[in-house]
RODO-2510 file (C-alpha; in nm, 4 decimals, decimal comma):
residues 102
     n   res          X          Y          Z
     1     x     4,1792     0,2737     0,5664
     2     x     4,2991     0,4668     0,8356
     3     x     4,5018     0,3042     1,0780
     4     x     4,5290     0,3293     1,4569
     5     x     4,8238     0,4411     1,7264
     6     x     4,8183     0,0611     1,8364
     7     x     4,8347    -0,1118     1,5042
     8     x     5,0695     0,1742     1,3752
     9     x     5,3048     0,0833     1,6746
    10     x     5,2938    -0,2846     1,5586
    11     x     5,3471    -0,1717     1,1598
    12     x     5,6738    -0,0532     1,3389
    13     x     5,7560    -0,3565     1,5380
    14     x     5,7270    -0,5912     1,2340
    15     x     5,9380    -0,3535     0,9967
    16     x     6,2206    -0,3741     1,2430
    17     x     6,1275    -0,7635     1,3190
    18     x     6,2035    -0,7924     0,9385
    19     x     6,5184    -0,5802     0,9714
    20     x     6,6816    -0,8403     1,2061
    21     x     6,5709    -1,0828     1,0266
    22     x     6,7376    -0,9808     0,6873
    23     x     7,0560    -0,8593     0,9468
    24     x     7,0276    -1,2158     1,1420
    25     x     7,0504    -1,4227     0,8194
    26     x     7,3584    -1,1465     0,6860
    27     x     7,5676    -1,2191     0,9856
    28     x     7,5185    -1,5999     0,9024
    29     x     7,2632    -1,6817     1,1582
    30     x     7,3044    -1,5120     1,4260
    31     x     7,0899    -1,6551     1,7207
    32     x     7,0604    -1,3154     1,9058
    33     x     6,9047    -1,1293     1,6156
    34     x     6,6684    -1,4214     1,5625
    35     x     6,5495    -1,3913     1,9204
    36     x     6,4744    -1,0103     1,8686
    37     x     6,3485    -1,0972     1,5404
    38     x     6,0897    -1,3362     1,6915
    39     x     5,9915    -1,1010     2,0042
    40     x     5,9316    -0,8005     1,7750
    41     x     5,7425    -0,9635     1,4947
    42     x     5,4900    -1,1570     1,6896
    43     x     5,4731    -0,8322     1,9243
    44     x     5,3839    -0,6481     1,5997
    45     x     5,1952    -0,8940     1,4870
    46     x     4,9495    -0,9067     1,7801
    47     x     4,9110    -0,4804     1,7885
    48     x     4,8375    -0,4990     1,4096
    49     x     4,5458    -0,7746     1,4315
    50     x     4,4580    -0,7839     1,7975
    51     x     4,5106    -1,0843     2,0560
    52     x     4,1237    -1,2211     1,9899
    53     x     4,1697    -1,2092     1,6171
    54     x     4,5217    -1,3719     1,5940
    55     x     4,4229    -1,6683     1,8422
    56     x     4,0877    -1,7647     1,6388
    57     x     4,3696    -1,7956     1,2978
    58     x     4,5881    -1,9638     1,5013
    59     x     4,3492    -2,2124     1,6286
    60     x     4,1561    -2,2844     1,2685
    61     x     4,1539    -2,6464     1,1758
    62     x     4,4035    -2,5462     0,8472
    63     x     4,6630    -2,3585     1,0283
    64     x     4,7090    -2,5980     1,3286
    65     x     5,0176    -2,7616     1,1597
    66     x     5,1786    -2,3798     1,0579
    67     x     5,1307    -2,2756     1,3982
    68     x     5,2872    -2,5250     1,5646
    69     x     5,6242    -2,5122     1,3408
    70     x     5,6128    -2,1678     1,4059
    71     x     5,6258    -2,1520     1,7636
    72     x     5,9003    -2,4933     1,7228
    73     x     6,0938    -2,2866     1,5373
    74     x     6,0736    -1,9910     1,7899
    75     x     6,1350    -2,2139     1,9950
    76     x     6,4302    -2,3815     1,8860
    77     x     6,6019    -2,0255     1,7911
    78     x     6,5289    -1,9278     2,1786
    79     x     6,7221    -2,2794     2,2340
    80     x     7,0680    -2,1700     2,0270
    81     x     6,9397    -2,4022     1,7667
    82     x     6,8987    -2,0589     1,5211
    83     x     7,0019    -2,2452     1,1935
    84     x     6,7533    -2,5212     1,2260
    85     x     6,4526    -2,2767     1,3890
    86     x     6,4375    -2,0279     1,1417
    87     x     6,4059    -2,2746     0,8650
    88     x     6,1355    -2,5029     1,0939
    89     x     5,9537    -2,1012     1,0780
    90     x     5,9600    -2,0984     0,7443
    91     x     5,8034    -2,3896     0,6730
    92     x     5,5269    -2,2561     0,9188
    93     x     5,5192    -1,9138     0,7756
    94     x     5,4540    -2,1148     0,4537
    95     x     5,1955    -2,3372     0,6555
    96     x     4,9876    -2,0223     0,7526
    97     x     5,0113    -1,7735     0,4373
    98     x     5,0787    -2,0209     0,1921
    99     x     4,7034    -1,9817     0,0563
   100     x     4,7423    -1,5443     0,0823
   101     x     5,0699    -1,5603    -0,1076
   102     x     4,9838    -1,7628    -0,4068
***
């Protein structure tokens, strides 16, 4: 499957979204790399599936719940609270992919 410019940009965005999020959890929570964190993955995340596509997941019956501890927890990390967001994303993450991942 060959990939295009747009969704390889956003392959890139989420790598280093997941690189601040390992360095923001190092550097014992560090609220700053949690907000770059959250702009880059969901940046990367909407050039790898497209806008349409992401909102019609978003709003399915199932995943109401994960996406609304998601963006709580984006939120919350936006609002200094980074110890207590990232964990409230989590439990979204787990919300939406729980049924992908096992």
């Amino acid at each position: 499957m060959w990939l295009t410019d747009m969704q390889k940009i956003g392959v890139g965005l989420t790598s280093f979204g997941a690189l601040f999020m390992l360095l923001g959890v190092m550097l014992f929570f560090d609220g700053a790399l949690f907000a770059l964190e959250n702009t880059l993955f969901l940046c990367g995340l909407f050039l790898i599936i497209g806008l349409q596509k992401r909102f019609t997941f978003s709003r399915g019956r199932t995943s109401c719940v994960g996406t609304a501890c998601s963006l709580g927890g984006i939120l919350l990390v936006f609002l200094k609270w980074p110890d207590f967001g990232v964990f409230v994303e989590m439990f979204g993450f787990l919300n939406l992919f729980g049924c992908v991942c096992g």
